[in-house]
C-alpha positions, 0 to 999 in steps of 0.5 A: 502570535501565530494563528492556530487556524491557519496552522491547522489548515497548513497541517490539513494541506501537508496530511492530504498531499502525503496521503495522495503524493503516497498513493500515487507513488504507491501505485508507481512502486507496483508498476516498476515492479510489473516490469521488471518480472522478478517478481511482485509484492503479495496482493499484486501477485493476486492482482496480476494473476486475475489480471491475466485471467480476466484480461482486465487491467492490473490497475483496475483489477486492484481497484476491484479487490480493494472495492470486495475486500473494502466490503468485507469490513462491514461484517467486522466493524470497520470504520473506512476514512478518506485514505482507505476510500482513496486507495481502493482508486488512486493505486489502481489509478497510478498503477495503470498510468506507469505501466503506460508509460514505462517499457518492460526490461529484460536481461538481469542488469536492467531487471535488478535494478528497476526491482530495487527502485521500485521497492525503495519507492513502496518504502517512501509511498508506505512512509507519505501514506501512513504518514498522512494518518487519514485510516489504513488501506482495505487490506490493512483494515481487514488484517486489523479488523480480523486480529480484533474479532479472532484474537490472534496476533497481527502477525499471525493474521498478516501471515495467514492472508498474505500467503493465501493471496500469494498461493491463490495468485500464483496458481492464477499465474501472478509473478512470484520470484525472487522480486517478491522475497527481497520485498518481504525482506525490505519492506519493513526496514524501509517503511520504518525509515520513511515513516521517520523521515515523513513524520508529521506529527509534534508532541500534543499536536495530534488532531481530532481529524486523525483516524489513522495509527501514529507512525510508530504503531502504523501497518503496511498500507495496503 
């Protein structure tokens, strides 16, 4: 007869290394995309804008945001876990420690093909990440807490801040291109894919400790 206590520790050690294997490789994802320049997803756009006005590193710059938009859960009640603590740091983190260690490209034929790996790669960190079920990233948690207090669609919500970010970050000098259209395009498929493939869950097994959405109700994690 198997141990119900040593399952759950198995379950606890699998949720926690997808939720940081995830966020790492989230931070890894947003890198490539740095170097490639065709383009970044929508809050590194902001991210990379501020970077370049401020001369702080894109990496920290993310952990900034995520600290001030993390503070913007207060007035509208939301409840932060582990996985939102840990995204403020560890994206920022990984983003920074790739962009160290990986050279820009240039010329289309090295360009695309870094664009599409580091997309692909968002894709299996969006699927280890939410995966985890450890509470939604701060931008998520924002987009979720402001759908509750509005009562507007989530897609709605999502739209509104995503294109405020996006203007505000390119008008700040972020990298707005084809990259970044190709991202809004894939994303949502590949996501979906990798949240399948990464799924922890059994029937009936879900734990007390789980504070995020099961993979079929999840949101990007950022």
């Amino acid at each position: 007869m198997s141990d119900p206590t040593a399952r759950s520790g198995t379950r606890l050690t699998r949720r926690l290394t997808h939720l940081y294997v995830g966020l790492a490789l989230y931070g890894a994802s947003s890198a490539l995309l740095v170097r490639a320049g065709l383009g970044l997803e929508p809050w590194g756009v902001l991210h990379q804008g501020l970077s370049e006005r401020t001369g702080i590193s894109i990496g920290v710059v993310s952990i900034i945001v995520g600290a001030v938009v993390l503070l913007l859960w207060i007035p509208i009640r939301q409840r932060p876990g582990l996985g939102t603590v840990s995204n403020v740091f560890a994206v920022g983190i990984a983003m920074d420690g790739t962009l160290a260690l990986v050279p820009d490209v240039h010329g289309l034929g090295a360009q695309i093909p870094m664009t599409a790996a580091g997309i692909v790669l968002n894709g299996v960190a969006t699927g280890l990440y939410i995966s985890a079920r450890f509470g939604p990233g701060p931008r998520d948690g924002l987009m979720t807490g402001l759908n509750r207090l509005t009562g507007r669609s989530i897609r709605l919500v999502r739209t509104a801040i995503e294109v405020a970010v996006v203007v505000t970050g390119f008008l700040l000098g972020g990298s707005l291109g084809a990259g970044t259209v190709l991202y809004a395009l894939a994303i949502g498929p590949l996501a979906q894919f990798f949240l399948r493939v990464f799924d922890l869950s059994t029937p009936g097994a879900r734990s007390a400790a789980d504070t995020g959405p099961s993979p079929r109700e999840a949101i990007l994690p950022r």
